[in-house]
Structures are given as structure tokens and as C-alpha cells.
C-alpha positions in Angstrom: 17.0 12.5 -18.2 15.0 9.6 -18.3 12.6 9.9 -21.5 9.0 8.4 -19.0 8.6 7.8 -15.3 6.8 4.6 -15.0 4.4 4.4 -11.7 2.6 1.1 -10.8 -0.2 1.4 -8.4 -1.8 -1.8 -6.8 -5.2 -2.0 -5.4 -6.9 -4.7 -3.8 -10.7 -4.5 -3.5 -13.1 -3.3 -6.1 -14.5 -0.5 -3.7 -11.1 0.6 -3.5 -10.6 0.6 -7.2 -13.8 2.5 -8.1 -12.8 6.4 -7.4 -10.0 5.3 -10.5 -13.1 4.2 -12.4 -14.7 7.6 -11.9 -11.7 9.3 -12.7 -10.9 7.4 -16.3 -12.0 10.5 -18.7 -10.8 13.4 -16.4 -7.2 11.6 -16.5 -7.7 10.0 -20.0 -7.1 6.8 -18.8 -6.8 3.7 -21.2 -7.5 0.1 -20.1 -4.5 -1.9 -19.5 -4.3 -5.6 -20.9 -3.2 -8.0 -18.2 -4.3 -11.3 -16.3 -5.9 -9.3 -13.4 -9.2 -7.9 -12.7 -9.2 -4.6 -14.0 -5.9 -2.0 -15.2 -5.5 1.3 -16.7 -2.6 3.7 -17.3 -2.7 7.4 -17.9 0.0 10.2 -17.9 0.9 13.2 -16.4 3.4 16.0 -16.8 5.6 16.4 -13.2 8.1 19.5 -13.5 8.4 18.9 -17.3 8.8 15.3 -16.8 6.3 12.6 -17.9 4.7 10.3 -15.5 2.8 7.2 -16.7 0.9 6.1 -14.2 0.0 1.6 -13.8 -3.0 0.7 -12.3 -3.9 -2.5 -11.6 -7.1 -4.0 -9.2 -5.2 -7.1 -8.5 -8.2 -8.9 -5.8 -7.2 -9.1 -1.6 -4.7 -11.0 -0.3 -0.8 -11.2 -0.2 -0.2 -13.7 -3.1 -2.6 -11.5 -5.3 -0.8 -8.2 -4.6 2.9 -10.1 -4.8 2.1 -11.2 -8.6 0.3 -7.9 -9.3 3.1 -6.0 -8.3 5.5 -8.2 -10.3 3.6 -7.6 -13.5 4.0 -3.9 -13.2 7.5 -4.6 -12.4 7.9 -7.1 -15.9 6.0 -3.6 -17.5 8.8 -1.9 -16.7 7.7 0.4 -13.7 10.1 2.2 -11.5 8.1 2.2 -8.5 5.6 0.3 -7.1 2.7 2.2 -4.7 -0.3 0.4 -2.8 -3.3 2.1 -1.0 -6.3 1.1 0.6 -8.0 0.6 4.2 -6.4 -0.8 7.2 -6.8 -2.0 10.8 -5.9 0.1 13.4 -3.5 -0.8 16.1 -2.0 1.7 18.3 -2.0 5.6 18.0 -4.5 6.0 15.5 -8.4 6.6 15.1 -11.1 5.9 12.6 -10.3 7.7 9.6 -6.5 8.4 10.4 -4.3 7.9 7.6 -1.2 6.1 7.6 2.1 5.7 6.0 4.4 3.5 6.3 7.7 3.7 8.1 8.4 -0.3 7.5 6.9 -3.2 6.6 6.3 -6.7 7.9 4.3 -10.0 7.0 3.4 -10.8 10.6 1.9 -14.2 9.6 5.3 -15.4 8.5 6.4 -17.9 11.5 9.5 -20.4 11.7 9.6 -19.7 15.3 9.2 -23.4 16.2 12.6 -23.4 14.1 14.4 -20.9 16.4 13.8 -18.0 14.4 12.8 -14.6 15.1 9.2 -14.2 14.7 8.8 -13.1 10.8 12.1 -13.3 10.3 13.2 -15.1 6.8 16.2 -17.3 6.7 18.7 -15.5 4.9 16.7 -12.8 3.0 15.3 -9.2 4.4 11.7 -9.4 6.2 11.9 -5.9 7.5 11.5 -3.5 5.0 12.3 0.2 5.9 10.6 3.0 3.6 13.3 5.5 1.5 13.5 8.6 3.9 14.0 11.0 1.4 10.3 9.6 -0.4 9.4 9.6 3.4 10.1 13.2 4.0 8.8 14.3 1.0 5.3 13.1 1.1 5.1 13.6 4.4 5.7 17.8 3.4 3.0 16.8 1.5 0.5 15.8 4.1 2.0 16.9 7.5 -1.3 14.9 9.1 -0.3 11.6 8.5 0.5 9.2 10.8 4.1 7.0 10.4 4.7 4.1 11.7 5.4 0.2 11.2 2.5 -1.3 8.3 2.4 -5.2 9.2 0.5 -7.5 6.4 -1.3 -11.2 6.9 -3.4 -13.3 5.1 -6.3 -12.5 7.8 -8.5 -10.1 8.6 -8.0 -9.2 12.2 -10.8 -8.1 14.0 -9.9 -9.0 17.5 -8.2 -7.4 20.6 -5.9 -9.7 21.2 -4.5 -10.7 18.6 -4.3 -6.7 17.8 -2.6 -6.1 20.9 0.1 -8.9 19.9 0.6 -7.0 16.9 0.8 -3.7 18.1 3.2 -5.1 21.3 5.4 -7.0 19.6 6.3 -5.2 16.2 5.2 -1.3 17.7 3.0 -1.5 14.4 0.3 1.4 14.2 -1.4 -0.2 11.3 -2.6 -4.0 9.8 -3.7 -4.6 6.2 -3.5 -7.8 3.6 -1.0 -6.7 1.1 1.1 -4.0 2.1 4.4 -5.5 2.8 3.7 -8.0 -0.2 4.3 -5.7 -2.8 6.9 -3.8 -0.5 8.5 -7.1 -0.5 8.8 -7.0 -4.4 10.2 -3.5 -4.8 12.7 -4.4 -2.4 13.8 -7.4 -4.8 13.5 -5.2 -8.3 15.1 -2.3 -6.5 13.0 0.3 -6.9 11.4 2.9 -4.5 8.0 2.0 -2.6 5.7 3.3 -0.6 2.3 1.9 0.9 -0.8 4.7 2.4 -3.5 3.1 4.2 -6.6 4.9 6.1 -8.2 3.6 9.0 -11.2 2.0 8.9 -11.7 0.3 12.1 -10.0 -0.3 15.7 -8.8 -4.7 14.5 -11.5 -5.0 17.3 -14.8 -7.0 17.5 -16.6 -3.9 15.6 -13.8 -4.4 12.5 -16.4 -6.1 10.5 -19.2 -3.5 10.0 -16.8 -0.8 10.6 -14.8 -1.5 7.4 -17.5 -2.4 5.7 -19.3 1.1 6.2 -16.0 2.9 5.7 -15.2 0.3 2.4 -18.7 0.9 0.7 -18.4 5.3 0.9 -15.7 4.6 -2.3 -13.9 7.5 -1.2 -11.8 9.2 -3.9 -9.6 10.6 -0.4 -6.8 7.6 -1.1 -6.3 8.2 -5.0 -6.2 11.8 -4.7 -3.7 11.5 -2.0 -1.4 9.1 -3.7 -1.4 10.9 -6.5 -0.2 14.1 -4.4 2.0 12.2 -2.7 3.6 10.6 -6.0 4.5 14.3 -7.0 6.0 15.5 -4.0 8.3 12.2 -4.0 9.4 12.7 -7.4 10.5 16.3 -7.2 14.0 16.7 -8.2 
């Protein structure tokens, strides 16, 4: 049996990052030495197994959470997790919480080339989550929502451009990292999942509504991910 689990955990935004910050001496966490923002690692015990858990507050965008994820990967983790708020798009309210069924950067377009929107010449661009991971954490939490995460480099916070995104890729949620570090997992071969909560409608209220909802610093994500994390990893 393998001697340590290795978990790495990537968060965008500080606000986001700050119920790990209030948790450091309840889980003993020690700060982890990298080129990012802030990291920490702690451990667990899971059904006699040992967990150690990679945090690491890598800053918003697809290119940060791409080379966050790949450091955990080059720290030897053998999965990769990301949580934080999203847009809504169809099927879903304020406050919902999402996980993701697959994953698409929607802002990735050689369609003047005669491609497929999104679609990446010769490589996967649609990443589908592991069903058994999928099953299990959904046990976990029978109230969350699945469905299709898609990722961009832009905050969407109007209606038709969330319409286009909930028309043409049946996606329930938006967010800018998501399928980033998805996209990495898929390359290192190792499990992945991504659990977002609603913030806002991607509407012309988006702004202030994710803002109020980003400012709380609910501890609801962590928690949940950590849950989540056990359930997945039962044997």
C-alpha cells in the first residue's frame, strides 16, 4: 500500500484562501515553500491511510492555476482538486454548489480554422470527471448539482454571452481556472475533480453579487472538499 497519499488543492483568490488560513493550528498546517502566493500542507489519517494534503493560493486566472497545479504535480501529488465561486448558467441558483461532470476552456477558438469551437488540434479539450470519484462524493453530498464546468480568462457578467455558454456546451456553471488545472491532471494522469458554489446569475448583477458572496470567506468550500476528498478515497 502506498506509504502517503499526496493531495494538491488549488485556490485562486485570497478570500477564497482565507477559511485555510483560519484553519492552520486546528489541522497543524505548515507553510509550504514555493513561487506562489501562499502554501501549506497538513496530514490526515483516512481508513489507516495517510493523506498529506498541498495547498497552494496560486492568484485568478487560467495561466496561474495551470503552473500552480503543475508544481503540486513536480511535488509529487496524486491528485489535483480546485474550489472556489462560479457563475451560474443554467439550472442553478445563488448559493448552489456545483461539481463537475466535464470540463472546457470556452475561450479557446480556432474556429476561423475550421475547428470545432474549443476544440484543440490533436489533443483532448473535453475533460470528463472519473465516475467512480463522481459517485462517490456525490454519496457525499446528494445536493450537489452536476454538470459541464467551462473556464475563460473573463469574468462573465452578461446574459448573452451566458446564454451562449449555457446553449452551446449545456454548461451549468463558469469560473477562471477550473478546466486549467483539469487540463493538467489529465496530462500527469492522475484523478481530478473541481467544486464550485454559486455566486451570481453571469448577469449584469455578477459584479456585486460575487463580490458580497466572495467577501463572507466562507469556510462551506474547504470543509466540503475535504469531505469530499475522503469519500473519493475510500477503498
Amino acid at each position: 500500500m502506498q506509504e502517503c497519499y499526496r493531495i494538491g488543492i488549488v485556490i485562486a483568490d485570497d478570500d477564497e484562501y482565507a477559511p485555510v488560513l483560519k484553519r492552520q493550528k486546528v489541522l497543524s498546517m505548515v507553510p509550504d515553500a514555493n513561487v506562489f502566493r501562499q502554501g501549506h500542507r497538513f496530514r490526515f489519517q483516512n481508513q489507516g491511510r495517510e493523506i498529506e494534503v498541498h495547498t497552494l493560493l496560486c492568484g485568478i486566472g487560467k495561466v496561474n492555476a495551470a503552473a500552480a497545479a503543475m508544481a503540486l504535480v513536480a511535488e509529487g501529488c496524486d491528485c489535483l482538486v480546485n474550489f472556489g465561486l462560479s457563475g451560474g448558467l443554467s439550472s442553478v441558483a445563488r448559493g448552489d454548489f456545483v461539481v463537475g461532470t466535464r470540463y472546457i476552456e470556452h475561450d479557446f477558438d480556432l474556429t476561423s480554422l475550421g475547428y470545432a469551437p474549443c476544440e484543440k488540434p490533436g489533443q483532448t479539450y473535453i475533460y470528463e470527471a472519473d465516475p467512480t470519484w463522481l459517485s462517490r462524493i456525490c454519496r457525499c453530498y446528494p445536493f450537489l448539482i452536476k454538470g459541464t464546468i467551462v473556464t475563460g480568462d473573463c469574468f462573465v457578467n452578461d446574459p448573452a454571452r451566458r446564454d451562449f455558454l449555457a446553449n452551446q456546451f449545456g454548461a451549468v456553471a463558469c469560473d477562471m481556472e477550473s478546466a486549467a488545472v483539469v487540463a493538467v491532471a489529465h496530462l500527469a494522469g492522475i484523478p481530478f475533480f473541481a467544486l464550485r458554489k454559486i455566486s451570481d446569475d453571469a448577469g449584469e448583477a455578477a459584479i456585486e453579487d460575487y463580490r458580497e458572496m466572495n467577501e463572507i470567506q466562507s469556510a462551506d468550500l474547504f470543509e466540503m472538499t475535504l469531505s469530499c476528498l475522503e469519500a473519493a478515497l475510500e477503498p
